[in-house]
N, C-alpha and C positions, 0 to 999 in steps of 0.2 A: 340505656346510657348513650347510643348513638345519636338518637331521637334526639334525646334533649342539648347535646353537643351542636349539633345542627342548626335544632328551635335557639341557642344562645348565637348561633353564630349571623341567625339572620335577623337578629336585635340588633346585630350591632348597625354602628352607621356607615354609611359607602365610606367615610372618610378612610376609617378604620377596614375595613372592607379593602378596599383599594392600597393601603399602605401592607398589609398583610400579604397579598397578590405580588407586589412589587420583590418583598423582601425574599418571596418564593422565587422567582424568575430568577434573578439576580444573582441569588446563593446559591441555589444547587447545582446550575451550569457549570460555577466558580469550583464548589467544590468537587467537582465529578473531572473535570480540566487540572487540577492541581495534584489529585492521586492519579490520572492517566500520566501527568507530565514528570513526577518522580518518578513513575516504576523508568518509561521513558527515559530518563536524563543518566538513574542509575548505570541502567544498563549501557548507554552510551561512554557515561563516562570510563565505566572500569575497560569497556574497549578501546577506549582514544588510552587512557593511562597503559593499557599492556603494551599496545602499538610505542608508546613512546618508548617505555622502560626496555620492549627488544631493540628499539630504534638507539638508546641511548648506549646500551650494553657493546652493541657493534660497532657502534661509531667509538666508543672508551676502548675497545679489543685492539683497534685500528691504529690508535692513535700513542696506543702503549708500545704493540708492535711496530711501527715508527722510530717510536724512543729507542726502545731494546735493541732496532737493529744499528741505528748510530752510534749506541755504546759501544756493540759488540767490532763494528768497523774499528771503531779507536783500538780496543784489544787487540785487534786480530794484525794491524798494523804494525802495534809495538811486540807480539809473540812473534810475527816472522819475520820482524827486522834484524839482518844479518849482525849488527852491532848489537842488539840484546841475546841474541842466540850464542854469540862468540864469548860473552862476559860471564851466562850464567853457569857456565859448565868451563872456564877458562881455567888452568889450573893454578891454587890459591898460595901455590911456594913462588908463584911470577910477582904479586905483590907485594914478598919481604921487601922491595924497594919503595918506600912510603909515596915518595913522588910519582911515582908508575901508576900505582891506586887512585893517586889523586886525579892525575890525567883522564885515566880511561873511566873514576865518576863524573869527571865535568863533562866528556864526552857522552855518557850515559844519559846526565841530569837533561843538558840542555835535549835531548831526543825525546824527552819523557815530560816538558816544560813545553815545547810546541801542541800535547795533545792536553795539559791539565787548562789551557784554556779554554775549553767545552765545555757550553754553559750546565751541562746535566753533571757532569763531574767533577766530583771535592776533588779529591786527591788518585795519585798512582802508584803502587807498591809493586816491588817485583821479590818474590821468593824464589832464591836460587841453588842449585845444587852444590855447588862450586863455586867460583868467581871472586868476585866484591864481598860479599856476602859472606864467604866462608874466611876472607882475612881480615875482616873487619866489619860488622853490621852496625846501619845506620836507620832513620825512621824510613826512608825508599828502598833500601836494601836487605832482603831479611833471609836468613838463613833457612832451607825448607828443612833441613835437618830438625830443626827446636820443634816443627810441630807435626811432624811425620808420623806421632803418638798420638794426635790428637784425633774425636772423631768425624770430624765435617773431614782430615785429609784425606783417611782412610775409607771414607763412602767415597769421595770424588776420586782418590787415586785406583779405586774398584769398577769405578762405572766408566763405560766407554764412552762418554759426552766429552768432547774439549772443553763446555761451560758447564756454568752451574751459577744460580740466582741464591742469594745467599743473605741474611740478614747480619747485621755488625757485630751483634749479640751473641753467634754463634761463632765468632773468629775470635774475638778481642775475651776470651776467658771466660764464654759465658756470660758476661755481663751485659744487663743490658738497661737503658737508658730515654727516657724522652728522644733526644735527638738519634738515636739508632740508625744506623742510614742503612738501602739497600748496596749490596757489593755484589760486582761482577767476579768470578774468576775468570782465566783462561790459561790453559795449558801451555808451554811453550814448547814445542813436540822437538824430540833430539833431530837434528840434524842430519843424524845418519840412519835412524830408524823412525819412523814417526809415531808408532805404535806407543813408545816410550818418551817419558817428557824428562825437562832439564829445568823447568822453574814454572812458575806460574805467576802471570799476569794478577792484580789486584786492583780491580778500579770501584773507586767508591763513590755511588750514585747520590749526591744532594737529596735529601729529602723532600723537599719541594717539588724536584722535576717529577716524581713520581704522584705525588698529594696533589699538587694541580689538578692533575689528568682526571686522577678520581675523584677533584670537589667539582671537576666540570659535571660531570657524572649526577651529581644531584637533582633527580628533578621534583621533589617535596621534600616537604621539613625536616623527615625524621628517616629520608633512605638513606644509606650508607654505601658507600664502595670500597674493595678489598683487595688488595693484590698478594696473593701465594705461591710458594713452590710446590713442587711433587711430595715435597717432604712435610706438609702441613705448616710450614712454619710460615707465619705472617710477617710481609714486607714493608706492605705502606698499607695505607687505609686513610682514608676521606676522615678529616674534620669533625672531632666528634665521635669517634666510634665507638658505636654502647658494648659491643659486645668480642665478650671472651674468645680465647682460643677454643675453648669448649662446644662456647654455644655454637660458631660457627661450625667444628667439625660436625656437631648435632644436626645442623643446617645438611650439611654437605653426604651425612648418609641419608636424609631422606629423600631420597631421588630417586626416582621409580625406575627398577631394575631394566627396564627398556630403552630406556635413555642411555647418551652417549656419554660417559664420565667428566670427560673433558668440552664437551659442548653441548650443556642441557639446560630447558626454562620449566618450570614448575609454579603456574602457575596458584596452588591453593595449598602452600607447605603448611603444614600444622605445627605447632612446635609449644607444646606446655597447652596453653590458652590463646596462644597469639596465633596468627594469621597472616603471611609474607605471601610477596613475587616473590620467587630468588631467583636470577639466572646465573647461570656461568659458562667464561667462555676462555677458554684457553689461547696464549698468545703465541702463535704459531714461530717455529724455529727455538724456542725457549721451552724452559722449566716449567712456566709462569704461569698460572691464572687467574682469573679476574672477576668478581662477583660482585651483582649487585643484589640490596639486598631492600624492600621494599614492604613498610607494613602494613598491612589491608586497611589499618587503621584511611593513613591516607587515601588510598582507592576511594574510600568510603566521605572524605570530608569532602571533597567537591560536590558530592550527591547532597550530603547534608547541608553544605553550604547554598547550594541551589535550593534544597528544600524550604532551610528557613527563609531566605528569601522571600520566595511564595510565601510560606505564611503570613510573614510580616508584610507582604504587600496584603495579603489577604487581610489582615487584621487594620489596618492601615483604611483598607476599600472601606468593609463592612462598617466603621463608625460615618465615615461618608452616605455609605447606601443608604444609613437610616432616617437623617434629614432632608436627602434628596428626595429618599421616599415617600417622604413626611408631606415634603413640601407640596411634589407631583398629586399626591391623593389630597390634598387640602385644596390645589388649585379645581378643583373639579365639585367643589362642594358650594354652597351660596354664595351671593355675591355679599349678604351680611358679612360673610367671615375677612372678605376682602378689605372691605369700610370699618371693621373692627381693628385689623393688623395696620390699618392707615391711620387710626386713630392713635395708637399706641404710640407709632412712632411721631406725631405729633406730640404728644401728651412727654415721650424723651425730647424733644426740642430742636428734632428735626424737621424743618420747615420748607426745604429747599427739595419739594415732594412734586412731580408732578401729577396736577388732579387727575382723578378717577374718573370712567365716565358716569354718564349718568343719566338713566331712561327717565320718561314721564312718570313712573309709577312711585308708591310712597318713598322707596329706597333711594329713587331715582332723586327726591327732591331732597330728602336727608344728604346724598354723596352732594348735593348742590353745593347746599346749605354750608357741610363741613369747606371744603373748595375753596367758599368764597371768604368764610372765615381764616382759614390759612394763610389767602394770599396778603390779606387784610393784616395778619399779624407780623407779617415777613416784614411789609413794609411798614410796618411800627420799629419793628426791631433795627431795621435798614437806616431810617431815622434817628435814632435813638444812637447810633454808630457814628452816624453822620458830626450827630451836633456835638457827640463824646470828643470827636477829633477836633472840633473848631473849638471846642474849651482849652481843650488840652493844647494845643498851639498858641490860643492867646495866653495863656498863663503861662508858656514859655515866654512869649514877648512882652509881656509883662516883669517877668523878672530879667530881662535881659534892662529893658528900659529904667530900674534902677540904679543902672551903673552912668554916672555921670559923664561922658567922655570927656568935655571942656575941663573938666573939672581935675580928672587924671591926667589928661596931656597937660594942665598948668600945673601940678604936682610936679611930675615926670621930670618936665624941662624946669624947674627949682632945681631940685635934687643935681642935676645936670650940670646948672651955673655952678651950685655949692660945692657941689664936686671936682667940676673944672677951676674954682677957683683955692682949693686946699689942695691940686696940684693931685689929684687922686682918679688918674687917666683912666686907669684900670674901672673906678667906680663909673666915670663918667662913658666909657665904653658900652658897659652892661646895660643902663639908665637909656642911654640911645636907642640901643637893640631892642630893651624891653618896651619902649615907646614907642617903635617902630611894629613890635611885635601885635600893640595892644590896639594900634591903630588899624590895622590890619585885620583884627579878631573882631572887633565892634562895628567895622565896616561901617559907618555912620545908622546902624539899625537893617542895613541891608541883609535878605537870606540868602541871598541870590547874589554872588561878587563873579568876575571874570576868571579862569582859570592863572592867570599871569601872576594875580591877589594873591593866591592859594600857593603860587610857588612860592612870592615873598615871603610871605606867612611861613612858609617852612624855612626859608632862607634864614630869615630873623632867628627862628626857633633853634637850628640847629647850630648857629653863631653865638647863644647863649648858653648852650647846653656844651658846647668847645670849649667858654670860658670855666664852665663850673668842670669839666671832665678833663682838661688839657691837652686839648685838640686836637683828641685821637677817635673824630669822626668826621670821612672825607661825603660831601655830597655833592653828587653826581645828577644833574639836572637835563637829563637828552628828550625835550619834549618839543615838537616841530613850533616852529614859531606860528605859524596858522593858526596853530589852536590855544594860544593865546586870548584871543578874546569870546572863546566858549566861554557860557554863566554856566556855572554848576552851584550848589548848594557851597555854605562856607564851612569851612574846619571839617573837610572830610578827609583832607589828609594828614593832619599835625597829629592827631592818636595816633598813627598807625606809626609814624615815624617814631615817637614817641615809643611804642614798644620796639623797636627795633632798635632802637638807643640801649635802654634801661631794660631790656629782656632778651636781645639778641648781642648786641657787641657789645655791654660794659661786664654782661657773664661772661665774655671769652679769657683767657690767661692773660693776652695781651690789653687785656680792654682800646682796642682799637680797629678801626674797621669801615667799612666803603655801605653807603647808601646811592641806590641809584631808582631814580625817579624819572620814567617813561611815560608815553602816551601815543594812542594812535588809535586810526576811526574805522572802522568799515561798514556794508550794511547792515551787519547784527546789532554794532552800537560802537559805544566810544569806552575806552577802557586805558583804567591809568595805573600804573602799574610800581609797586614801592615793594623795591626787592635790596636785600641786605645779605651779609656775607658772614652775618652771629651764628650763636650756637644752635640756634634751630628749636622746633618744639617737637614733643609727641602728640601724634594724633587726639589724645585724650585731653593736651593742653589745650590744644584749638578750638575743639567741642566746648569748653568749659572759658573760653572767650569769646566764643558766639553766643554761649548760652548768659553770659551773664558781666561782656567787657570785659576791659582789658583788666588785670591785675592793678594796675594806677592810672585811672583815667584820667585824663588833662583837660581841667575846666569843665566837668561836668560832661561832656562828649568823649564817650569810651566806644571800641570796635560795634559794640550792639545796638550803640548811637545811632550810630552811622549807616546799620542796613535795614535800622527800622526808618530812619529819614530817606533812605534811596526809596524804598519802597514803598513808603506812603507818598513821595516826588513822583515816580515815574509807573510805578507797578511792582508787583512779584517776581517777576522774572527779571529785574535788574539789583543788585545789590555787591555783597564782599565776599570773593573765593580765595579760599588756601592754599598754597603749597609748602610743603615744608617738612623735613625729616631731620633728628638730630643728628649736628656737625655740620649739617649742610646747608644754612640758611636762611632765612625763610622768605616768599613771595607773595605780596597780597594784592589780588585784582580788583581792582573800582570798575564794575559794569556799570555804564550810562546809556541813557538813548544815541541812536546816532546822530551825526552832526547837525544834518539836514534839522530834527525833531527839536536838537536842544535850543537849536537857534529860535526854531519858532514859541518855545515857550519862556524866550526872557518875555519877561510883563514891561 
């Protein structure tokens, strides 16, 4: 079986031979480089992602504790300010005098209105023993009596903390709500013993200031961040958060009993099927803590993102490698094969080949042979081009030449008399213009008129298109008097004005509007320039008036006119450019030779 695997393989021909070689080199380096650089990339990435995620966790720890401690300043300002201390324990038979109450609340409120403008905090409540409170409770004043039964009082009234981090849910009845906000307590310690308190502080943390901190926190799709107390109960949480009170405490026993409670990273939790970072980290001075929480899921998509990559570039290469391969083992086989693949592209009508060489020997005079037939045909074809164009221009001039001119201007100036003579000023106005306009157009048969021509020509044109539109089109003519008498080709700017009329300013609301017609020369060339103030086109309109004129061409001369006559005048690289976006206008440039050139080619 090997034997004959072999005996086939040395049938075949070098071409084949050498393409097969190629595809070996190529591929298995590629693919032996693409499994080294995933395992590689893997492993990188899930340690650039740990690094961030304890990177991210400390910097979130830092910046909460920040927060926590400027709340807790506001508290801690209004529990030991000697006017909240005096009020909340003040005795509540002092207030049967209704104005007395009233005073020492305006006194209170404004003390309590200097700190509720902190941008972290909604509101401030004070629960008091005595005071305000006890002869009258209001939404800032509240009796601690009414919830002295309740149980968040009685954990906080048990523990020896002055604060406690506390979610709204748990104050406000139980209930709880989308907008839930984090609350601070704080004790307000009696005065004469501190051991024992006389009301408590109530400040309520905006949602937001807290949600921030943990959507900074985000550093993939699907992590989430979490902020709790000692007591499990959830405060704020990052944008999104998929999961339960549950699943989080579920999270939060699996952490290996060597770890420190309050500040430990795990990286490979297990949890059902799924696969998390979780760290956590306790916000020092507070209740609080803070988890983030990260599913391997993501660790794993930047691997696979980089993976596929490779492949798709890999699959990308390999349709490449096989043609080139193709190519390289073909270039090494006869020189027949060479004078076959030249024939070919002859025979598709590619002529513009440079010949082959070509030895004395039979092949040599065959590659001759084919060569000199080639060039032989090029210049058939070259010809054949030649003479198409000199048909095709006298058959313009041809039909231009049956327009009688003498014949129209003694029309024209009839119409003119008859008009001026039935007192129809108006008619005899247009009849001017438009014999002005036509004299100018026909140029006594000339292709070639003075630039000066061409402004008249538009002059005329847009003084007739005022009378039919009611002369809500201003033209603007700033073209240096010098170049005045440059020849350029005729009627290469009346279309354009023409769309600029009838497809720029008479679609505006107002149908009215400013044309302005520039020119000026440098050594690249000479370039005239017909910009309007209309409603502008889309890119897709423009293409489809290059590709095929204007929408209403004028006299036969429409936009694609005009840049196949620049261009069979001077060359390729002179012709009509665009600018233009809807609302905003639009600008058309007439590239010509420079000045120096144009002059030398009036005839």
């Amino acid at each position: 079986m090997i034997k004959r695997f072999f005996r086939r393989l040395d049938n075949l021909g070098i071409r084949h031979k050498l393409f097969a070689s190629y595809l070996l080199v190529i591929c298995i380096p590629f693919l032996l480089l693409l499994f080294i650089h995933i395992n590689l990339t893997q492993r990188e990435n899930k340690d650039q992602m740990l690094y961030s995620s304890h990177k991210m966790l400390d910097e979130t720890k830092s910046y909460l504790e920040f927060k926590a401690q400027a709340i807790m300043e506001v508290v801690n300002f209004i529990a030991f300010n000697d006017l909240v201390q005096a009020n909340v324990s003040e005795d509540p038979r002092k207030y049967e005098d209704v104005n007395l109450w009233g005073t020492d609340a305006n006194s209170l409120a404004k003390l309590l209105n200097r700190y509720r403008n902190n941008d972290d905090i909604a509101t401030i409540q004070l629960y008091m023993k005595a005071g305000l409170a006890s002869a009258a409770e209001n939404p800032d004043y509240l009796n601690m009596g009414n919830v002295e039964e309740t149980d968040w009082f009685k954990k906080f009234a048990a523990s020896h903390s002055a604060y406690v981090w506390i979610p709204s849910s748990s104050l406000d009845n139980g209930i709880a709500s989308e907008s839930s906000q984090v609350n601070i307590l704080r004790k307000i310690p009696n005065a004469h013993n501190i051991q024992e308190f006389d009301g408590i502080v109530r400040a309520q943390v905006k949602q937001s200031a807290m949600q921030s901190v943990l959507d900074h926190a985000i550093l993939t799709v699907n992590a989430s961040a979490v902020l709790f107390n000692d007591q499990g109960q959830i405060l704020s949480h990052s944008s999104g958060f998929p999961y339960s009170k549950e699943e989080l405490f579920d999270m939060l026993n699996h952490h290996p009993a060597t770890y420190d409670e309050d500040n430990y990273w795990n990286d490979n939790l297990s949890l059902g099927a799924k696969r998390f970072l979780f760290g956590v980290q306790a916000i020092p001075h507070t209740d609080m803590k803070v988890a983030l929480i990260v599913p391997y899921t993501d660790v794993l998509h930047a691997t696979d993102k980089a993976r596929n990559r490779l492949i798709s570039i890999f699959l990308m290469v390999v349709p490449l490698v096989f043609p080139v391969s193709y190519l390289v083992a073909a270039s090494a086989t006869k020189r027949i094969r060479r004078l076959i693949v030249h024939v070919r592209k002859v025979r598709k009508g590619n002529f513009n080949l440079e010949p082959l060489p070509a030895n004395e020997d039979e092949i040599g005079e065959l590659t001759h042979s084919i060569n000199v037939m080639v060039k032989d045909i090029s210049g058939l074809m070259e010809e054949t081009y030649t003479l198409g164009r000199e048909v095709k221009n006298k058959e313009l001039k041809a039909l231009q030449s049956q327009i009688n001119p003498h014949f129209l201007y003694n029309t024209l100036d009839l119409i003119n008399i008859m008009a001026i003579e039935s007192g129809a000023k108006d008619i005899s106005k247009v009849v001017e213009e438009l014999a002005i306009f036509y004299k100018l157009s026909l140029s006594n048969g000339r292709e070639i008129v003075p630039l000066e021509n061409e402004l008249m020509h538009i002059q005329a044109y847009v003084r007739i298109q005022n009378m039919r539109f009611g002369g809500g089109v201003r033209l603007d003519v700033e073209v240096p008097s010098e170049l005045y008498d440059l020849e350029v080709p005729k009627i290469i700017l009346q279309p354009i004005v023409e769309n600029a009329i009838l497809h720029g300013i008479m679609e505006k609301d107002e149908e009215a509007g400013t044309i302005r017609i520039s020119a000026f020369s440098d050594h690249t060339g000479t370039f005239l320039v017909v910009e309007d103030d209309g409603v502008g086109m889309s890119p897709e309109r423009m293409d489809r008036i290059l590709a095929g004129g204007s929408d209403h061409a004028s006299g036969g001369y429409g936009l694609r006119n005009i840049q196949e006559r620049l261009q069979l005048a001077y060359g390729m690289q002179y012709g009509v450019g665009f600018e233009s976006e809807p609302g905003g206008g639009t600008s058309v440039r007439l590239r010509l030779p420079p000045t120096a050139a144009l002059k030398k080619a009036v005839p």
